[in-house]
C-alpha positions as semicolon CSV with decimal commas, in nm:
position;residue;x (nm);y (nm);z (nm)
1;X;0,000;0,000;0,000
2;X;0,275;0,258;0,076
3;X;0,432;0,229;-0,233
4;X;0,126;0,257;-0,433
5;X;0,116;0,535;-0,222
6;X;0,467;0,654;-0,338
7;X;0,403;0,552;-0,705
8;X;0,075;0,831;-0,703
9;X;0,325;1,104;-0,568
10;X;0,601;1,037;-0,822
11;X;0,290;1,031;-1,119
12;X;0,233;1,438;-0,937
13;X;0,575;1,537;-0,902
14;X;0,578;1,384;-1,303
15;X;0,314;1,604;-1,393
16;X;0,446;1,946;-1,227
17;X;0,772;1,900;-1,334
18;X;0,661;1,840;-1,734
19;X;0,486;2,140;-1,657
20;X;0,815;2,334;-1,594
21;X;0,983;2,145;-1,849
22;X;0,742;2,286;-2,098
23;X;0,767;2,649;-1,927
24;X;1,136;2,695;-1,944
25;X;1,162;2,427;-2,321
26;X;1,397;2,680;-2,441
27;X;1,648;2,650;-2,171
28;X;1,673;2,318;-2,060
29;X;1,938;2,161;-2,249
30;X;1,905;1,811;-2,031
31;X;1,797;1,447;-2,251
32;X;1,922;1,179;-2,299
33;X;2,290;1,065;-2,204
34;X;2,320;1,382;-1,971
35;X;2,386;1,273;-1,646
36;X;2,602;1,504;-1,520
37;X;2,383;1,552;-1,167
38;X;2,410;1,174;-1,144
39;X;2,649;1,096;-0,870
40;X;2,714;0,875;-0,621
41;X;2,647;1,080;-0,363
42;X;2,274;1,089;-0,387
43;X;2,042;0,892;-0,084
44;X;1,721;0,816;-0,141
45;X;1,492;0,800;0,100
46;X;1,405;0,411;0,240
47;X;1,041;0,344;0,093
48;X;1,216;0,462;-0,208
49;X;1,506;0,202;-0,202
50;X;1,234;-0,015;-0,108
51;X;1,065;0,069;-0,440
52;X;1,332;0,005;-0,672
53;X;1,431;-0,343;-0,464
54;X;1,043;-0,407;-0,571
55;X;1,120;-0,346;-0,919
56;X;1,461;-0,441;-1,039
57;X;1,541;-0,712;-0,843
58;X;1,706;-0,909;-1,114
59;X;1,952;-0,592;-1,192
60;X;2,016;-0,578;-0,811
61;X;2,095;-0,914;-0,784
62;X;2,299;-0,966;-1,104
63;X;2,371;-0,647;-1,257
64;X;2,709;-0,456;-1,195
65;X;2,666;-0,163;-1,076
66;X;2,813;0,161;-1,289
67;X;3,164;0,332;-1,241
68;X;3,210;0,512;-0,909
69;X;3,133;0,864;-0,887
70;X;2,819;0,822;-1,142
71;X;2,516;0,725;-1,045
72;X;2,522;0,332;-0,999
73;X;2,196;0,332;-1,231
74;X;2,342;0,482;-1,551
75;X;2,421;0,249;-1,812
76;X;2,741;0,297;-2,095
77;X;2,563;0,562;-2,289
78;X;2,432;0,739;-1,959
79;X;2,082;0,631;-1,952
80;X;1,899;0,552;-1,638
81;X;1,865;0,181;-1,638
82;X;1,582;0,255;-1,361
83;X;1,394;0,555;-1,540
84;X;1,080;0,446;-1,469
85;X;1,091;0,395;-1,080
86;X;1,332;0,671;-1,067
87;X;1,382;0,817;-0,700
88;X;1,225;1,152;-0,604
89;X;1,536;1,354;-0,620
90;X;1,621;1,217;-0,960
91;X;1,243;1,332;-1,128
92;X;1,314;1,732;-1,050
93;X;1,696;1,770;-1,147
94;X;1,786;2,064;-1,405
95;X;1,507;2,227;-1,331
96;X;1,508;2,556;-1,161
97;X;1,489;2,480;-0,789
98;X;1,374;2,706;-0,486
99;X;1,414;2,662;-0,148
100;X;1,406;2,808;0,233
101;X;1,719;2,792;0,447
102;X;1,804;2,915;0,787
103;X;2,151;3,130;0,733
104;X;2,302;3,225;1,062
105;X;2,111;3,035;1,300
106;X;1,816;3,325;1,417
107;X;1,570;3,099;1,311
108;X;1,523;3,382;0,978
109;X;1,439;3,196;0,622
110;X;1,614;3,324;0,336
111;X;1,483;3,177;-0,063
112;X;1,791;3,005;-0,199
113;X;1,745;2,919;-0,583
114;X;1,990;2,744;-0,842
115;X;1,962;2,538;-1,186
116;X;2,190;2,366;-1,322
117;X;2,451;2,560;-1,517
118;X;2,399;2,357;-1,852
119;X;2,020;2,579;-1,805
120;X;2,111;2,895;-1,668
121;X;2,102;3,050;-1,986
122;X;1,781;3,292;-1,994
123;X;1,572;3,500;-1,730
124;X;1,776;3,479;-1,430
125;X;1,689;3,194;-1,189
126;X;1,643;3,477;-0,895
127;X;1,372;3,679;-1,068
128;X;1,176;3,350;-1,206
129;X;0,813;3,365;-1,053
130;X;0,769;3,106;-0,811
131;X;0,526;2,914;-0,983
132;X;0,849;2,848;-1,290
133;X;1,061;2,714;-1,002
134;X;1,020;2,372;-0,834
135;X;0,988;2,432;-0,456
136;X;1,145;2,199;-0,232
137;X;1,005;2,121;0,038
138;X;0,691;2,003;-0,019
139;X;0,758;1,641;-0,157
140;X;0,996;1,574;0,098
141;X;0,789;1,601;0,353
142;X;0,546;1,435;0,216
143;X;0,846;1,123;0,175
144;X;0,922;1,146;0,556
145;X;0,522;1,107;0,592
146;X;0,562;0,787;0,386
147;X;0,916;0,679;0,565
148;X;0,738;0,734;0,906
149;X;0,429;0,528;0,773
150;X;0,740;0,232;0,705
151;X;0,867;0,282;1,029
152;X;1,188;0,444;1,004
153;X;1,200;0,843;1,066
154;X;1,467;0,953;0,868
155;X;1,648;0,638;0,656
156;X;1,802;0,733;0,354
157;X;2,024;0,520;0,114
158;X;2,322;0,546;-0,108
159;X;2,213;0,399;-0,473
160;X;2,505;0,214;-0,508
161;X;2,440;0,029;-0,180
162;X;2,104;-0,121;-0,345
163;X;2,353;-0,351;-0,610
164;X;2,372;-0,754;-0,419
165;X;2,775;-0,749;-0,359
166;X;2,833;-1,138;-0,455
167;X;2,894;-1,167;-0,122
168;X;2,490;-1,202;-0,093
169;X;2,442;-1,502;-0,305
């Protein structure tokens, strides 16, 4: 149940993001083969790991992972062998982003925006309306609803920890 759940709030996040995509279709210059924001260093939250365990179990099991530092997803030609039970983080990248942050610790919120550079060409991330930025926020809280819901408060996962080491067989 929670990760029909999860699959319903990736189909919205889908659908507002295609809606920026088509807003700023001029300056996003991401397709195919870019993976340049897919790194190693993204965690996913656990009902997320648990959805692509779900899912790809045969590539998790058998499948080699991809070179270190990339995302351990991507295949030779930089596609995402798990496109369509991509994580969260994954659905939203090159798009511009927007975001509250505490700055020197008196509890004031300053908006914090950024887009990857292969998009920054164009209006100026800063003066974008807010409804032609993706907010975060939002989604993520509605992930640590989910993770709760699993029983773990804040688990998150490296990618490349999903792959079976052969020491699991």
């Amino acid at each position: 149940v929670l990760l029909d759940v999860l699959a319903n709030l990736y189909e919205e996040v889908d659908r507002r993001a295609n809606e920026l995509v088509h807003i700023h279709s001029g300056r996003l210059k991401c397709g195919f083969g870019c993976c340049s924001c897919c790194v190693d260093e993204l965690t996913v939250f656990e009902i997320e790991a648990e959805n692509i365990k779900k899912h790809y179990k045969e590539l998790l099991a058998d499948g080699k992972p991809g070179p270190e530092g990339a995302c351990a997803f991507l295949d030779r030609r930089g596609g995402c062998r798990i496109y369509a039970h991509r994580p969260y983080v994954c659905r939203t990248q090159g798009l511009p982003l927007r975001w509250m942050e505490e700055i020197d610790g008196d509890g004031d919120l300053v908006e914090m925006r950024d887009i990857c550079t292969l998009n920054d060409r164009g209006e100026r991330v800063e003066t974008l309306s807010v409804d032609f930025c993706w907010t975060i926020g939002p989604v993520e809280e509605q992930l640590v609803r989910l993770q709760t819901d699993l029983g773990d408060q804040l688990g998150r996962v490296f990618l490349r920890s999903l792959f079976c080491r052969k020491v699991c067989a």
